[in-house]
C-alpha positions in Angstrom: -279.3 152.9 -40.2 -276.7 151.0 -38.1 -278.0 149.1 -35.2 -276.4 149.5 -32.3 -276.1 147.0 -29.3 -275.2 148.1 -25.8 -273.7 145.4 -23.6 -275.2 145.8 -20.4 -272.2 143.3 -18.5 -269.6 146.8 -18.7 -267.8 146.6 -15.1 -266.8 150.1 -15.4 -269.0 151.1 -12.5 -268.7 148.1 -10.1 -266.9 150.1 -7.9 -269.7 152.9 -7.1 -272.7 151.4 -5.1 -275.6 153.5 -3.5 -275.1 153.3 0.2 -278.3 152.3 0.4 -277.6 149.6 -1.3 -274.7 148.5 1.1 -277.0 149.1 4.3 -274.7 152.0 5.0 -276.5 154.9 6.8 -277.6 158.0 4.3 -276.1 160.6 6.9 -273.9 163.2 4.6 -270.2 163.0 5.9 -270.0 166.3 6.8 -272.9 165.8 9.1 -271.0 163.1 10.5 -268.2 164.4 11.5 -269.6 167.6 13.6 -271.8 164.8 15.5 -268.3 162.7 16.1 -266.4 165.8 17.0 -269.1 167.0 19.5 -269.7 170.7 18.0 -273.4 169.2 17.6 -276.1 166.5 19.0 -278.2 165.7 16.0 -278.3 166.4 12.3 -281.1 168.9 12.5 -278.2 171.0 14.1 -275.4 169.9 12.0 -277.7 171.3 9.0 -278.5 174.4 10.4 -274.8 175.0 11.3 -273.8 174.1 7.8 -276.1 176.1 6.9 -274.9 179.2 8.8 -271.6 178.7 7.7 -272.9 178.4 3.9 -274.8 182.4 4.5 -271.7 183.4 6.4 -269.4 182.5 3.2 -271.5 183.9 0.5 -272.0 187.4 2.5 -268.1 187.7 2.9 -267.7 186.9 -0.9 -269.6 189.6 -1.8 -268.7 192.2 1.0 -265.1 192.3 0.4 -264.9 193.8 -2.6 -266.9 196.5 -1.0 -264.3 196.4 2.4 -261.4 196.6 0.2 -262.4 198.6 -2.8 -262.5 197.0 -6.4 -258.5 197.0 -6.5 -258.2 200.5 -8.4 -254.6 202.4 -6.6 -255.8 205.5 -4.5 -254.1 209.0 -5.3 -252.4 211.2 -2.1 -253.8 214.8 -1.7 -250.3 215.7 -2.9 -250.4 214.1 -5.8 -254.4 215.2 -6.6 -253.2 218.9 -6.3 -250.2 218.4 -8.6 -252.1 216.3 -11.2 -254.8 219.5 -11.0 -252.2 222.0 -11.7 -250.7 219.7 -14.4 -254.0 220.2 -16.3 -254.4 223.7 -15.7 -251.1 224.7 -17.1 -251.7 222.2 -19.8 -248.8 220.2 -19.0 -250.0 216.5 -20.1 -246.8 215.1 -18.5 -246.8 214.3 -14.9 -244.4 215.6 -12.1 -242.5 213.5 -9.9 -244.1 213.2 -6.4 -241.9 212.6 -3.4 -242.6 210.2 -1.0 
């Protein structure tokens, strides 16, 4: 087998620091900014608003495709009683509906 050597002196990353390890406060931005803005007083309710608005997002992703229907066209009365007679007649073709 081939030995392999890893150099441990790659500067890749130098950019990237934990902010922990540049004494910078651990508080997520998002946090931050509802405290600067005012819309909250302390993180416990910055997490519970973010929180909110996370359960608010995921029940309207999955609601409106119920609101809205799955995206399939709808059929007019009119054009439900002439697709029935179609059949009945044996007539495979449809007739033009005015609208």
């Amino acid at each position: 087998m081939t030995d392999l050597e890893f150099n441990d002196s790659n500067n890749l990353m130098r950019g990237f620091k934990s902010r922990a390890i540049l004494g910078q406060p651990e508080t997520p931005g998002m946090i931050n900014f509802l405290i600067r803005k005012g819309i909250v007083k302390s993180q416990n309710q910055a997490y519970y608003i973010l929180v909110g608005i996370m359960i608010f997002c995921f029940g309207l992703a999955i609601a409106l495709p119920f609101m809205f229907g799955t995206g399939g066209t709808t059929i007019s009365a009119e054009q439900q009683k002439a697709m029935e007679t179609m059949q009945t007649q044996g007539n495979n073709t449809p007739a033009p509906v005015q609208q």
